[in-house]
N, C-alpha and C positions, 0 to 999 in steps of 0.2 A: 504494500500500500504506500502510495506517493504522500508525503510528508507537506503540507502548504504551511510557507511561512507566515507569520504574520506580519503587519507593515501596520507601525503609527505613525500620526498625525494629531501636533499641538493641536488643542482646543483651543481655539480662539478666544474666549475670556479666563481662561488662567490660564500661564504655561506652563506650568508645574503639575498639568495634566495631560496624560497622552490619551490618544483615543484607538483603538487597534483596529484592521478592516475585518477581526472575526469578532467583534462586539466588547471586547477587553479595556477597561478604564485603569490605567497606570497612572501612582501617581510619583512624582520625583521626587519629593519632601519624604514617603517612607519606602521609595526603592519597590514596590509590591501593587498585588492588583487589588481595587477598592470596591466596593459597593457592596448592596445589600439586597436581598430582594424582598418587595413591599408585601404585605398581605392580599395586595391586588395581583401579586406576580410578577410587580414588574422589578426590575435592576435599577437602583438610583444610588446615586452619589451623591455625599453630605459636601458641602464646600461652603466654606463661612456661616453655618448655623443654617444652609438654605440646600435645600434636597433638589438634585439635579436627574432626570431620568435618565437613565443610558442611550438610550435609544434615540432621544432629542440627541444629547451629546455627540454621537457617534452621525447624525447627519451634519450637524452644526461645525465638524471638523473636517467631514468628508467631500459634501453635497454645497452648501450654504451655510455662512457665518447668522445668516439672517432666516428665521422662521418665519413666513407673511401669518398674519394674525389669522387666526381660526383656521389656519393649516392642521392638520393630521400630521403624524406621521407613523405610519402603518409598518408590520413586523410584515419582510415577505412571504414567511413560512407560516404566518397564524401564532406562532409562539411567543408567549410576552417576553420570554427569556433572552429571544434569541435578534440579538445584535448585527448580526452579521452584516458588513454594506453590500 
């Protein structure tokens, strides 16, 4: 089985955060990967006392620094989990 690497990208409002293109939040301040998953399912990251969903993140680094308001952004597999770009 072929091995995919993974590839990050600063997040544009901290960069003391990476975003990875298989859904992975790195953060540099503890060297390791962060977040949590919510009782809704989904993966978020705490940053300044303020809860970041992964899945926003990981377009916001990828896709667009900017979410146009009352945008979605949908998992492609149906899974809350799953991050992947």
């Amino acid at each position: 089985m072929k091995r995919v690497k993974e590839h990050f990208r600063v997040w544009p409002y901290n960069p003391n955060y990476l975003c990875g293109s298989k859904g992975t939040i790195f953060s540099l301040h503890t060297l390791r990967e962060v977040g949590s998953v919510t009782m809704y399912g989904y993966k978020c990251v705490s940053i300044c006392k303020k809860w970041h969903p992964a899945h926003r993140m990981i377009y916001q680094a990828w896709i667009n620094p900017v979410i146009p308001k009352g945008m979605q952004i949908n998992h492609k597999s149906g899974l809350k989990t799953d991050n992947r770009v």
